[in-house]
PDB file of N, CA, C, O and CB in Angstrom:
ATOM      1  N   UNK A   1       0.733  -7.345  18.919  1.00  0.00           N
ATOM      2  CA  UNK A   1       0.056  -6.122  18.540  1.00  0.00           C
ATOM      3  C   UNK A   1      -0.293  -6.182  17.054  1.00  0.00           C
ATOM      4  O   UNK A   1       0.500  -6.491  16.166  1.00  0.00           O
ATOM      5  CB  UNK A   1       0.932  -4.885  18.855  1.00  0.00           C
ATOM      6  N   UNK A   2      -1.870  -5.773  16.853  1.00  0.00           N
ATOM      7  CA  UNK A   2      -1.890  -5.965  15.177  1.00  0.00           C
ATOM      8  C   UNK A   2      -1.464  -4.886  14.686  1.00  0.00           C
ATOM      9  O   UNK A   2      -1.317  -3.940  15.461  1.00  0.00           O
ATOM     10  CB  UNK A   2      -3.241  -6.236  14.455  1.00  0.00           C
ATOM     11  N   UNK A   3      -1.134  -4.712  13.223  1.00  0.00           N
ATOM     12  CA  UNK A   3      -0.629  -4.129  12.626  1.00  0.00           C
ATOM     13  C   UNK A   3      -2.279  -3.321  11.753  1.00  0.00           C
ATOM     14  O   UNK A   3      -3.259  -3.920  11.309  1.00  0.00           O
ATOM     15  CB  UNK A   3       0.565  -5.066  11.961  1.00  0.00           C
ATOM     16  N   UNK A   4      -2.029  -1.974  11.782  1.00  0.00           N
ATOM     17  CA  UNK A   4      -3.644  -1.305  11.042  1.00  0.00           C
ATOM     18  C   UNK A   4      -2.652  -0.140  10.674  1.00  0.00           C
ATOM     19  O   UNK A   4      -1.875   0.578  11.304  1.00  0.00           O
ATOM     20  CB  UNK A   4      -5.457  -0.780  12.305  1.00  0.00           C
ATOM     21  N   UNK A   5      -3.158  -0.329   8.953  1.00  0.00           N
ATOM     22  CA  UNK A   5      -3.175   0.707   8.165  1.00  0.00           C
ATOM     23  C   UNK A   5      -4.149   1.736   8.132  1.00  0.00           C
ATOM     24  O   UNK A   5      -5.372   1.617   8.205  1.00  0.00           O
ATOM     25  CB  UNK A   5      -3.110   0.292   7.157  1.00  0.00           C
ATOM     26  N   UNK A   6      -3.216   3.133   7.972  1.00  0.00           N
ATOM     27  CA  UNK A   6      -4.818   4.159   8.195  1.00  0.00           C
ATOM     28  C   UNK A   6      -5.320   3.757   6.987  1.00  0.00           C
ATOM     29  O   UNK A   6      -5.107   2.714   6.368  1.00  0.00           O
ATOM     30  CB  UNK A   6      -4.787   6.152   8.300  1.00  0.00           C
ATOM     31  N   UNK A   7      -6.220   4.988   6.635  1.00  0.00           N
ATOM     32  CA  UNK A   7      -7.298   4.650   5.365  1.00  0.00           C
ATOM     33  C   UNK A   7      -6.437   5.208   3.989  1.00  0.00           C
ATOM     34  O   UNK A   7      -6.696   4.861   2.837  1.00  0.00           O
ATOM     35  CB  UNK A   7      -9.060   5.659   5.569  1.00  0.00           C
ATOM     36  N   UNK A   8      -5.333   6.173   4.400  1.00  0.00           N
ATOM     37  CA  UNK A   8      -4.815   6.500   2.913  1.00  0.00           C
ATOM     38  C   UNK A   8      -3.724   5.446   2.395  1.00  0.00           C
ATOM     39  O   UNK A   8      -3.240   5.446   1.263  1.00  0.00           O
ATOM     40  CB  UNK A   8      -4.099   8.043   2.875  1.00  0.00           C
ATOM     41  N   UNK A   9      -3.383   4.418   3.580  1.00  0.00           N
ATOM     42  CA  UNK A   9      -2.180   3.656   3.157  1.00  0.00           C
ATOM     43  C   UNK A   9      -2.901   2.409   2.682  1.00  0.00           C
ATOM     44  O   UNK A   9      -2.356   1.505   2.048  1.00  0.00           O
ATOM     45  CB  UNK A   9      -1.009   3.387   4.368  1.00  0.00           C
ATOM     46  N   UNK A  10      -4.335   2.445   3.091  1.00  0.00           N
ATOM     47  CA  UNK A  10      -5.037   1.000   2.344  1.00  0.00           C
ATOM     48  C   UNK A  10      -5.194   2.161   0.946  1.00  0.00           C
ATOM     49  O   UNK A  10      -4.120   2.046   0.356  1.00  0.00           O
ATOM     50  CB  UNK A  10      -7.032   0.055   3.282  1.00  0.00           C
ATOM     51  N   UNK A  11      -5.789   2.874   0.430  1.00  0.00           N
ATOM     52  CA  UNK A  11      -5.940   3.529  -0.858  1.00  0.00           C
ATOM     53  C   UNK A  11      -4.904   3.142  -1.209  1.00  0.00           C
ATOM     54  O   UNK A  11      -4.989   2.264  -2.067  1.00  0.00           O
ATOM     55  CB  UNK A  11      -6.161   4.919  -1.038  1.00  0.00           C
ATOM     56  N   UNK A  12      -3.664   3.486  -0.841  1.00  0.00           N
ATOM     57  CA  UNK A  12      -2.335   3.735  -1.932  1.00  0.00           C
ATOM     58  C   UNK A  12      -2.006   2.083  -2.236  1.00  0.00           C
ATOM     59  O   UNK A  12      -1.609   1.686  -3.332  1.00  0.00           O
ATOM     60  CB  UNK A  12      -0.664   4.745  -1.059  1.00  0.00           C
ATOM     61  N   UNK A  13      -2.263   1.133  -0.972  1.00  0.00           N
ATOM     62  CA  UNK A  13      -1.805  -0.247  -1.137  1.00  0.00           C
ATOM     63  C   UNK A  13      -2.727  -1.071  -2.548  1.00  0.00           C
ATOM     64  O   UNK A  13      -2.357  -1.945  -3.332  1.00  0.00           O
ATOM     65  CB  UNK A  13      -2.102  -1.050   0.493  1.00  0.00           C
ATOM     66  N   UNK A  14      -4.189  -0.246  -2.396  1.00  0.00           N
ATOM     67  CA  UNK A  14      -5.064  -1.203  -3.249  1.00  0.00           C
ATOM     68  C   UNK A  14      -4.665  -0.596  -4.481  1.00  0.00           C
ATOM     69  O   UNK A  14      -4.317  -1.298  -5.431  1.00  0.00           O
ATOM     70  CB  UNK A  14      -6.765  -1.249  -2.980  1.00  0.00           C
ATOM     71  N   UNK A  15      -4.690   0.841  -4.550  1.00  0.00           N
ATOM     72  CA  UNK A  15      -3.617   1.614  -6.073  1.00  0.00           C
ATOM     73  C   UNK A  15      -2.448   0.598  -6.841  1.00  0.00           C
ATOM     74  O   UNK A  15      -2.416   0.277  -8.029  1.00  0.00           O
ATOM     75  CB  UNK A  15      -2.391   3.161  -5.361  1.00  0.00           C
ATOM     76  N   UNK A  16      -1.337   0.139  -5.543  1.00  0.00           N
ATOM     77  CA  UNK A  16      -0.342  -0.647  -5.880  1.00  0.00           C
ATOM     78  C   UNK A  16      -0.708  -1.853  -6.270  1.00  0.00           C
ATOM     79  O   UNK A  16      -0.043  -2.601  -6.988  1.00  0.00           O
ATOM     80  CB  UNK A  16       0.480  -0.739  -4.993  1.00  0.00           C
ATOM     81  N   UNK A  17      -2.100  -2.135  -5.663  1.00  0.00           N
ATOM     82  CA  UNK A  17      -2.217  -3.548  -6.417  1.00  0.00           C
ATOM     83  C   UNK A  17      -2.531  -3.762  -7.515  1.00  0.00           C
ATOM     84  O   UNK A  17      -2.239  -4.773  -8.155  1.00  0.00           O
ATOM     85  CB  UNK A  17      -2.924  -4.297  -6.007  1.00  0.00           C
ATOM     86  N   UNK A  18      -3.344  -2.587  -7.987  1.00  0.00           N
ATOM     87  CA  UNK A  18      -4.242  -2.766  -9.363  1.00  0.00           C
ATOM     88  C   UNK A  18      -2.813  -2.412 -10.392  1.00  0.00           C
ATOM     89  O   UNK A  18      -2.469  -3.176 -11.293  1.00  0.00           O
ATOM     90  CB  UNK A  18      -5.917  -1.375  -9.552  1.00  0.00           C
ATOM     91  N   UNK A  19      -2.273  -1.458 -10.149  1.00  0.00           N
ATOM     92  CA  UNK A  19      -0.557  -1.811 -11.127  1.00  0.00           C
ATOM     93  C   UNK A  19      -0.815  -0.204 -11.117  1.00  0.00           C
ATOM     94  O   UNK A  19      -0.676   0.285 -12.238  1.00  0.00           O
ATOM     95  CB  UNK A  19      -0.358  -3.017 -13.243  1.00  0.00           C
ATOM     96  N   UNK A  20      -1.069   0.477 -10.365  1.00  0.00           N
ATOM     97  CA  UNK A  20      -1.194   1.965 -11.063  1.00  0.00           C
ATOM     98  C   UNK A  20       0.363   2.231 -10.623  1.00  0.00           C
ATOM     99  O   UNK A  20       0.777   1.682  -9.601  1.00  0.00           O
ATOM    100  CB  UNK A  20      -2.598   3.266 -10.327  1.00  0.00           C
ATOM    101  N   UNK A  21       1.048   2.902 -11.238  1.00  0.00           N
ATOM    102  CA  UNK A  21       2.210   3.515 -11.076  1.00  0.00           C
ATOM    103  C   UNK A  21       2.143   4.912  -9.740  1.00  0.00           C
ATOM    104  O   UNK A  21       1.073   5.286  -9.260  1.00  0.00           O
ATOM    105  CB  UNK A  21       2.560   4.018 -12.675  1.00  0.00           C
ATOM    106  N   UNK A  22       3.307   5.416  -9.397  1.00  0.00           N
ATOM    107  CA  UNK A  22       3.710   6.058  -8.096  1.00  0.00           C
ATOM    108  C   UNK A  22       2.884   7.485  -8.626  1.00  0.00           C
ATOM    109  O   UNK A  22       2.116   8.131  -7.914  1.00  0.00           O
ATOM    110  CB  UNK A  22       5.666   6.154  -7.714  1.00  0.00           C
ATOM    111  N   UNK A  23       3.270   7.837 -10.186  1.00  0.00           N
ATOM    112  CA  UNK A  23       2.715   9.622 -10.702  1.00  0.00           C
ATOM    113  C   UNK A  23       1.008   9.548 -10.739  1.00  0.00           C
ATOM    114  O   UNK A  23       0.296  10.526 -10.509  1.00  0.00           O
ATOM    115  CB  UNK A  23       3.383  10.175 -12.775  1.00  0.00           C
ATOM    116  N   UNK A  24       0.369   7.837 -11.161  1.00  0.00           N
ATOM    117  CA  UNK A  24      -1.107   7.516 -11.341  1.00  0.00           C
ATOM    118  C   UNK A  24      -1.487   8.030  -9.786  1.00  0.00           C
ATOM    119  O   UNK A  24      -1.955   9.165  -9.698  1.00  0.00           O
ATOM    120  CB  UNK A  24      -1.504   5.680 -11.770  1.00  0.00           C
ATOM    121  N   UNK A  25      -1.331   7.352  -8.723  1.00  0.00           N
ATOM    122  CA  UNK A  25      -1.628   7.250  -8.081  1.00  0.00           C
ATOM    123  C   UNK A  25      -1.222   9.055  -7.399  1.00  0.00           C
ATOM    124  O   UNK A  25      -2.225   9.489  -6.832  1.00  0.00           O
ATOM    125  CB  UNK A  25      -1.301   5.947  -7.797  1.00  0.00           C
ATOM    126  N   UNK A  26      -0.694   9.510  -7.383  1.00  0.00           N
ATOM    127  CA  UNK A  26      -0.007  11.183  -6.631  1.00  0.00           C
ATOM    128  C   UNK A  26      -0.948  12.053  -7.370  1.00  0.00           C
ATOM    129  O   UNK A  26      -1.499  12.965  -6.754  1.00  0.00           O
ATOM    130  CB  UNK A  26       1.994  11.779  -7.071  1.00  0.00           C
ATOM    131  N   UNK A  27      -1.204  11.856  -8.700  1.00  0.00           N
ATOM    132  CA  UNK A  27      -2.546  12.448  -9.377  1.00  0.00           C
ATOM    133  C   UNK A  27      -3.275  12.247  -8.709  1.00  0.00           C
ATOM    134  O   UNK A  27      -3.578  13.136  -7.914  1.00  0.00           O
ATOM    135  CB  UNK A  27      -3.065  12.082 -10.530  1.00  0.00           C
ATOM    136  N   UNK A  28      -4.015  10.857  -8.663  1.00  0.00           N
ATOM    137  CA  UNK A  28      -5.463  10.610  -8.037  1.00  0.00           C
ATOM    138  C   UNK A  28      -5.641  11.224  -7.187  1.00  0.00           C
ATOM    139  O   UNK A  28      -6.639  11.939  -7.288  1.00  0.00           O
ATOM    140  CB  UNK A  28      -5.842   9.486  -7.597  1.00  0.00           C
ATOM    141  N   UNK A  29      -4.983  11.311  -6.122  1.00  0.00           N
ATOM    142  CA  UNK A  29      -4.594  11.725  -4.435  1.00  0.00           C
ATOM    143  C   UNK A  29      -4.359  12.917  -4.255  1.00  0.00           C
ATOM    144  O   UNK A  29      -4.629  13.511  -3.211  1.00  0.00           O
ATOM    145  CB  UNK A  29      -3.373  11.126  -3.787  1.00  0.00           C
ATOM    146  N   UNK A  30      -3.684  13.551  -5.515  1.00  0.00           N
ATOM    147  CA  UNK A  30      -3.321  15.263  -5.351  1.00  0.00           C
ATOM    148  C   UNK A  30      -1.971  16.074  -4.523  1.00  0.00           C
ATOM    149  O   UNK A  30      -1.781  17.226  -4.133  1.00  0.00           O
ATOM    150  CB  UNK A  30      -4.594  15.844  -4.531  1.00  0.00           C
ATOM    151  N   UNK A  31      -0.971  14.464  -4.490  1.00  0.00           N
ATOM    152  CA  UNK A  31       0.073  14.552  -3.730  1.00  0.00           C
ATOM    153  C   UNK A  31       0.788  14.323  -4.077  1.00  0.00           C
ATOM    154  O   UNK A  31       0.620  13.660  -5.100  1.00  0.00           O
ATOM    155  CB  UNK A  31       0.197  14.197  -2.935  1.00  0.00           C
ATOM    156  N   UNK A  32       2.362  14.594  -3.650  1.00  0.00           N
ATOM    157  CA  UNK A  32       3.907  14.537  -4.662  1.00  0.00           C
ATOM    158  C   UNK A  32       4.236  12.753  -4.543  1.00  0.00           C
ATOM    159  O   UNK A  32       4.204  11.779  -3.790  1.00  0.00           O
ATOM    160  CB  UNK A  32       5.662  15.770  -3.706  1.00  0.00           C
ATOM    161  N   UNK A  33       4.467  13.087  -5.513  1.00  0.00           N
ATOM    162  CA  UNK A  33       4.976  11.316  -5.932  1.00  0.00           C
ATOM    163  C   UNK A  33       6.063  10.881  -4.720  1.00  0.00           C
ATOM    164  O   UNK A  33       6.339   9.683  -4.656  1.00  0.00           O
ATOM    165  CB  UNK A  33       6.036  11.170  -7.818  1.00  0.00           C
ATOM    166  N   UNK A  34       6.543  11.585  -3.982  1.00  0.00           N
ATOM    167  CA  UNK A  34       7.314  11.379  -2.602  1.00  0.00           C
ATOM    168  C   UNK A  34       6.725  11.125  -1.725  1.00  0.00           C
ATOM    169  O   UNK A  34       7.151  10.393  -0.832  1.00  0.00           O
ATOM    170  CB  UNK A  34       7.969  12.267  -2.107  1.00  0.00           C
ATOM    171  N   UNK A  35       5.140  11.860  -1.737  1.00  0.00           N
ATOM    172  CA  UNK A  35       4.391  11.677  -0.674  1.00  0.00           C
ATOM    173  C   UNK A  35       3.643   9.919  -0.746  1.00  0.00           C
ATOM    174  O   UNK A  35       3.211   9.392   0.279  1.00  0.00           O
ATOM    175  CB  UNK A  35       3.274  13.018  -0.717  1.00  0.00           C
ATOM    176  N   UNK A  36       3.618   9.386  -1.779  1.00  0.00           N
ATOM    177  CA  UNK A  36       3.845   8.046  -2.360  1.00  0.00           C
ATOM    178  C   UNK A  36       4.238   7.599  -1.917  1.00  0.00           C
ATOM    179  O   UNK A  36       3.581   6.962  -1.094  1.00  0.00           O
ATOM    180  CB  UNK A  36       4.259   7.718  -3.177  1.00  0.00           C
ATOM    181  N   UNK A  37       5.593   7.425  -1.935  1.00  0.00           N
ATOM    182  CA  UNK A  37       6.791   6.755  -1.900  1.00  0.00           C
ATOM    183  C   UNK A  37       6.957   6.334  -0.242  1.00  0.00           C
ATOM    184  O   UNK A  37       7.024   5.279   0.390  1.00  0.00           O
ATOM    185  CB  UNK A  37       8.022   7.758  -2.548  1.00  0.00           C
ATOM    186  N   UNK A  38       6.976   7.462   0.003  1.00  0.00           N
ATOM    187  CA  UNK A  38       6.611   7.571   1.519  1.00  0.00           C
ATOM    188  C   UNK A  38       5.855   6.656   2.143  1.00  0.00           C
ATOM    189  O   UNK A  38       6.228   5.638   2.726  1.00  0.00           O
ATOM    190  CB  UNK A  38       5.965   8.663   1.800  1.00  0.00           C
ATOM    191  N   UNK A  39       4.465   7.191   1.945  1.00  0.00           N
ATOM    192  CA  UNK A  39       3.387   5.720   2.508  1.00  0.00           C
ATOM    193  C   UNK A  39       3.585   4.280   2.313  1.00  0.00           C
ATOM    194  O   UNK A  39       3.303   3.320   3.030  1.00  0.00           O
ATOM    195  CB  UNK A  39       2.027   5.721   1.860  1.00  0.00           C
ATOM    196  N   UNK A  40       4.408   4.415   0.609  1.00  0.00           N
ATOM    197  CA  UNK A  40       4.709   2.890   0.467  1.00  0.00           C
ATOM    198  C   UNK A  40       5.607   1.823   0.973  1.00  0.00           C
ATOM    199  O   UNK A  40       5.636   0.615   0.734  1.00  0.00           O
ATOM    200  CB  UNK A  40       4.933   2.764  -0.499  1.00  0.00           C
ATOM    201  N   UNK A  41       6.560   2.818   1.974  1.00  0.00           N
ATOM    202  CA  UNK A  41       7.702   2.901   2.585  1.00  0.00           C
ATOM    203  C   UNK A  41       7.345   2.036   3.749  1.00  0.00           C
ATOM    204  O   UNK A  41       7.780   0.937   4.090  1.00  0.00           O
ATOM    205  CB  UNK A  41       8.181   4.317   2.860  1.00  0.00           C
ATOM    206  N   UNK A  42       6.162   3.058   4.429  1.00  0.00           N
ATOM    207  CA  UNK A  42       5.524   2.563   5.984  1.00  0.00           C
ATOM    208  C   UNK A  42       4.910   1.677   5.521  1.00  0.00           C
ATOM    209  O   UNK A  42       5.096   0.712   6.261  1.00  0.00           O
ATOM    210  CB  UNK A  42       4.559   3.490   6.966  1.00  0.00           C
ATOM    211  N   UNK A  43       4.234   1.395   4.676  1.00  0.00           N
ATOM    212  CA  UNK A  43       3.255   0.081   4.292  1.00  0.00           C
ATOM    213  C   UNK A  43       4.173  -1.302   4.447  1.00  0.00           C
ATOM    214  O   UNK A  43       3.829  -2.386   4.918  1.00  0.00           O
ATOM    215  CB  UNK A  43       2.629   0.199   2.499  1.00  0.00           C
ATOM    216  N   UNK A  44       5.271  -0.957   3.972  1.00  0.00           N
ATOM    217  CA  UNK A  44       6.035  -2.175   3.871  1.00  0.00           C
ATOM    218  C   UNK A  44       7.101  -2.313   5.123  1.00  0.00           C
ATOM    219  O   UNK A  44       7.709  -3.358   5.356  1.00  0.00           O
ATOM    220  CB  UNK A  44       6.789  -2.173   2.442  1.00  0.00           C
ATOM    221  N   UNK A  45       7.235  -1.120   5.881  1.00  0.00           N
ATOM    222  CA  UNK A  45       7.410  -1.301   7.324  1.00  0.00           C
ATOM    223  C   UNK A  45       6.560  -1.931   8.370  1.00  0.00           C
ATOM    224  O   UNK A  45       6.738  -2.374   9.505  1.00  0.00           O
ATOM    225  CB  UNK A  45       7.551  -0.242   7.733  1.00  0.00           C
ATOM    226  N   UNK A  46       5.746  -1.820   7.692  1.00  0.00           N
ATOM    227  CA  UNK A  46       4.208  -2.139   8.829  1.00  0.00           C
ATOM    228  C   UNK A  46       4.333  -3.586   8.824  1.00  0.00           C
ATOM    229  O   UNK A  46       4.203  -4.334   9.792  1.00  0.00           O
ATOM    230  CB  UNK A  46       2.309  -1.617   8.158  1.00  0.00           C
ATOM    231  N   UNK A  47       4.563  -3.849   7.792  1.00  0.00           N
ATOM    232  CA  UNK A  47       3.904  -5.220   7.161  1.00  0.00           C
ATOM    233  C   UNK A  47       5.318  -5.923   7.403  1.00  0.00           C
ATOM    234  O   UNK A  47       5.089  -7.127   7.282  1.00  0.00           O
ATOM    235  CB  UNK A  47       3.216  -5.192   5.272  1.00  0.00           C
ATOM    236  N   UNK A  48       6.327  -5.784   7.616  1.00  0.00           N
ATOM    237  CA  UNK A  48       7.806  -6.249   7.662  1.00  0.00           C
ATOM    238  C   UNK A  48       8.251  -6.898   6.457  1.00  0.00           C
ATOM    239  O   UNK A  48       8.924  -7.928   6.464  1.00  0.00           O
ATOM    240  CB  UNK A  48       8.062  -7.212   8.777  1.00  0.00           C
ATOM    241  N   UNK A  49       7.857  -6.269   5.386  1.00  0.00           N
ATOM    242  CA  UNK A  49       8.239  -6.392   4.196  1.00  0.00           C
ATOM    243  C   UNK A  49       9.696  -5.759   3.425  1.00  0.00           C
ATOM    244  O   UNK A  49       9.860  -4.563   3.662  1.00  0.00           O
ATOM    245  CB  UNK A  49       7.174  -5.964   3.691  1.00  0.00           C
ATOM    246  N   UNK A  50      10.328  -6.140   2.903  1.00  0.00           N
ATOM    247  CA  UNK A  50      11.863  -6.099   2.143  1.00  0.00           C
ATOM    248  C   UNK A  50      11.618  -5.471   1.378  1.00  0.00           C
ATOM    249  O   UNK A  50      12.219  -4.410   1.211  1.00  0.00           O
ATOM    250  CB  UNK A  50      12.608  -7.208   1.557  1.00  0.00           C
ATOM    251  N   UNK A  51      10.515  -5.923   0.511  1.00  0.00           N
ATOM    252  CA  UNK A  51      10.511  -4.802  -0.778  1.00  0.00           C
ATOM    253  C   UNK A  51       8.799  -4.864  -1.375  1.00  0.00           C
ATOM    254  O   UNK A  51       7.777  -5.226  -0.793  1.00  0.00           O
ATOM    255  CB  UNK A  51      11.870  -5.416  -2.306  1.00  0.00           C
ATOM    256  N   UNK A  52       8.996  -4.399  -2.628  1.00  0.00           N
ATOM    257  CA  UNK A  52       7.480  -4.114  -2.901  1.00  0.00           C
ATOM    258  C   UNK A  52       6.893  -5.440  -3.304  1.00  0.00           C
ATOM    259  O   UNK A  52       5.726  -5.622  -2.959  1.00  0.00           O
ATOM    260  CB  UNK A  52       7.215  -2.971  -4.108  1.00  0.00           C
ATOM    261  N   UNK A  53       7.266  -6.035  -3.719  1.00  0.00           N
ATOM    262  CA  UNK A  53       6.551  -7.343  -4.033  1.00  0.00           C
ATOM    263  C   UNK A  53       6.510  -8.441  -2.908  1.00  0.00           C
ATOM    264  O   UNK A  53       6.116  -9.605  -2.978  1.00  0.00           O
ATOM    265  CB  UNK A  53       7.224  -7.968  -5.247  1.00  0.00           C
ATOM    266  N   UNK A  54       6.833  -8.005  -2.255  1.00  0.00           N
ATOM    267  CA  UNK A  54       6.560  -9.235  -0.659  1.00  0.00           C
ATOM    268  C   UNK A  54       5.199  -8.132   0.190  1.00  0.00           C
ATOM    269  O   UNK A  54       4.418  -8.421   1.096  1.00  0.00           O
ATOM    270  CB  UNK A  54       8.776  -9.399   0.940  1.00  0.00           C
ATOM    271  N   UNK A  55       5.372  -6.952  -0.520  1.00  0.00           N
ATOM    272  CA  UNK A  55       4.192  -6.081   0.280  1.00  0.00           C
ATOM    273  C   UNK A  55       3.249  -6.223  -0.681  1.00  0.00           C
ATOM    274  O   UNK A  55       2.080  -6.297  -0.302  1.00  0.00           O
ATOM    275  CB  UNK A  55       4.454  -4.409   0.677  1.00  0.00           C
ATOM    276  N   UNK A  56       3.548  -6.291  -2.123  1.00  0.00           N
ATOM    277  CA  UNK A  56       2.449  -6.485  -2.875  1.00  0.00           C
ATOM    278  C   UNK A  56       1.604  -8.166  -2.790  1.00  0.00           C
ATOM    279  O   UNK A  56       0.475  -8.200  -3.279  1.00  0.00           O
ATOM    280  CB  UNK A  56       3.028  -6.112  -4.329  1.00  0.00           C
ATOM    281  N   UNK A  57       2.013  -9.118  -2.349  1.00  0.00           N
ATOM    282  CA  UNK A  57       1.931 -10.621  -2.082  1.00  0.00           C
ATOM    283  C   UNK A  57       0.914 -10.699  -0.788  1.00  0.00           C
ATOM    284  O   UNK A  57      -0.084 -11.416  -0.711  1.00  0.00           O
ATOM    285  CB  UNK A  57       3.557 -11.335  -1.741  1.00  0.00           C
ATOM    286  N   UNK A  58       1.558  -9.512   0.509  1.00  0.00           N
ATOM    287  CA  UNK A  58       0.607  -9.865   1.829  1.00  0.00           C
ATOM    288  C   UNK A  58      -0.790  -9.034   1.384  1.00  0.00           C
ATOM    289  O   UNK A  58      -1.868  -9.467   1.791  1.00  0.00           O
ATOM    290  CB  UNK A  58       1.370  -9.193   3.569  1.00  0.00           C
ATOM    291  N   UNK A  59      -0.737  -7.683   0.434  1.00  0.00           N
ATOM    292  CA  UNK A  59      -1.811  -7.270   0.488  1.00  0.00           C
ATOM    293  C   UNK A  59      -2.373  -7.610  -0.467  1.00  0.00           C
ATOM    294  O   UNK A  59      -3.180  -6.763  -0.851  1.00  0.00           O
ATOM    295  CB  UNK A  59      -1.898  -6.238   0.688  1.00  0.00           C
ATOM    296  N   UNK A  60      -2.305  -8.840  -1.293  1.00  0.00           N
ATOM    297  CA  UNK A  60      -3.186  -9.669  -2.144  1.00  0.00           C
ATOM    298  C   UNK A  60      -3.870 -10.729  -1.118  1.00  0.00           C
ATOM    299  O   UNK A  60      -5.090 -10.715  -0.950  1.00  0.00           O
ATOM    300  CB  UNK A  60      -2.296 -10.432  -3.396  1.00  0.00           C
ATOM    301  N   UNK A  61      -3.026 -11.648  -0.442  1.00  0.00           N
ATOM    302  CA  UNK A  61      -2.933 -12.523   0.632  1.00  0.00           C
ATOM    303  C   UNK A  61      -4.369 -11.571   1.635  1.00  0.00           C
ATOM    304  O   UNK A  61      -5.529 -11.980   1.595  1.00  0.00           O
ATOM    305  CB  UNK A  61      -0.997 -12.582   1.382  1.00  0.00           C
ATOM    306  N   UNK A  62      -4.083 -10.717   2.188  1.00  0.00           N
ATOM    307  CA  UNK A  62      -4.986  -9.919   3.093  1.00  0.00           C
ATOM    308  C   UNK A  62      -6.457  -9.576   2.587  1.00  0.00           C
ATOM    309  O   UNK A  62      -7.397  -9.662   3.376  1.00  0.00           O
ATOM    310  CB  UNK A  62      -4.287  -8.609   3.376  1.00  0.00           C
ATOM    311  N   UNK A  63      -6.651  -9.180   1.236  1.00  0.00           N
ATOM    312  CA  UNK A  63      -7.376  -8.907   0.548  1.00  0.00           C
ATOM    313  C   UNK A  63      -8.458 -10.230   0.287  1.00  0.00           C
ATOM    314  O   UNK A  63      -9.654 -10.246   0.576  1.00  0.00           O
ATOM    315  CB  UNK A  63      -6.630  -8.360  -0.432  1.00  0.00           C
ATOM    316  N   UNK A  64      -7.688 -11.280  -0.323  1.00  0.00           N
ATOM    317  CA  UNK A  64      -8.170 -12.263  -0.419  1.00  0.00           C
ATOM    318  C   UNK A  64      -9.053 -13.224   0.816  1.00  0.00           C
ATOM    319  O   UNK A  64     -10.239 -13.553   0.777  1.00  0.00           O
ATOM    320  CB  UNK A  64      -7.204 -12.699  -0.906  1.00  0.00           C
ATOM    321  N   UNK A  65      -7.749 -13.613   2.182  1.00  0.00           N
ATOM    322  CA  UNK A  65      -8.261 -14.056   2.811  1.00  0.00           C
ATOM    323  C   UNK A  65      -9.567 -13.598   3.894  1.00  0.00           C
ATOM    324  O   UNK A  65     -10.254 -14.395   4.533  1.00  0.00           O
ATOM    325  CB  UNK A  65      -7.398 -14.399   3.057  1.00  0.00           C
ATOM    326  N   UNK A  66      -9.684 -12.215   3.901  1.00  0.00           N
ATOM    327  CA  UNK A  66     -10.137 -11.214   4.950  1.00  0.00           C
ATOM    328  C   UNK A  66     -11.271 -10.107   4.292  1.00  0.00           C
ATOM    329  O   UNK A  66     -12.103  -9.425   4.890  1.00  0.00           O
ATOM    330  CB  UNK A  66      -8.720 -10.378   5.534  1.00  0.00           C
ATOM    331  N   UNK A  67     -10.910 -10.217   2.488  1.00  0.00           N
ATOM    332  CA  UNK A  67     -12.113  -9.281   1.807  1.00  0.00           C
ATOM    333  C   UNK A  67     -11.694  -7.757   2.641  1.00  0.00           C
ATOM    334  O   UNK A  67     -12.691  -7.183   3.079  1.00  0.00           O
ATOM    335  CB  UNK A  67     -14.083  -9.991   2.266  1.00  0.00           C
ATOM    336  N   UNK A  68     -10.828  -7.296   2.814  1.00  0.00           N
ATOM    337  CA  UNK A  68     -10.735  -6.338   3.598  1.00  0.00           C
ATOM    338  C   UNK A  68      -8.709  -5.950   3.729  1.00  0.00           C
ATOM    339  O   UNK A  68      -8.207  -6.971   3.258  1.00  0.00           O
ATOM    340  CB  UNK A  68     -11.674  -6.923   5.084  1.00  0.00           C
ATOM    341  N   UNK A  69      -7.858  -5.242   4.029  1.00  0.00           N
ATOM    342  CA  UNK A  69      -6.556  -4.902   4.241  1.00  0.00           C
ATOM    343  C   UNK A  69      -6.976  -4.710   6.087  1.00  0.00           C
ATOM    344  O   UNK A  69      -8.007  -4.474   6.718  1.00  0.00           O
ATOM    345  CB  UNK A  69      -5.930  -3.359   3.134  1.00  0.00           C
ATOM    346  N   UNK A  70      -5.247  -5.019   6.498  1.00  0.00           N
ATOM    347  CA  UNK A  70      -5.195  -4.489   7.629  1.00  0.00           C
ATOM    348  C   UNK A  70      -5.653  -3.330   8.297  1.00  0.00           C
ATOM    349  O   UNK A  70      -5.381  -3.153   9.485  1.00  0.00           O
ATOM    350  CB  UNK A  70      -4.361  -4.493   7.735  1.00  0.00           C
TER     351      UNK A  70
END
């Protein structure tokens, strides 16, 4: 089964890539820095990722190979 991010967890993933921090990004979006945390949570559930930098690695990896996120 593939794994598909909705459209706010690719926003928040490509946010995480460019280096914006959890408060940059809850500004942009208009949502509590939990509500962040949160998505970044499932992102790296989705992805069967440990922590943020093995989620930050596939969605460079994804980006790169595919021009596009899950």
């Amino acid at each position: 089964m593939a794994t598909v991010l909705t459209v706010r967890q690719k926003q928040i993933g490509l946010c995480l890539l460019s280096g914006m921090s959890l408060k940059e990004i809850a500004r942009r979006y208009e949502v509590s820095v939990h509500t962040v945390r949160d998505h970044q949570n499932i992102i790296k559930a989705k992805l069967s990722c440990r922590n943020a930098y093995q989620m930050g690695y596939l969605l460079g990896f994804f980006l790169q190979k595919n021009k596009k996120l899950p």
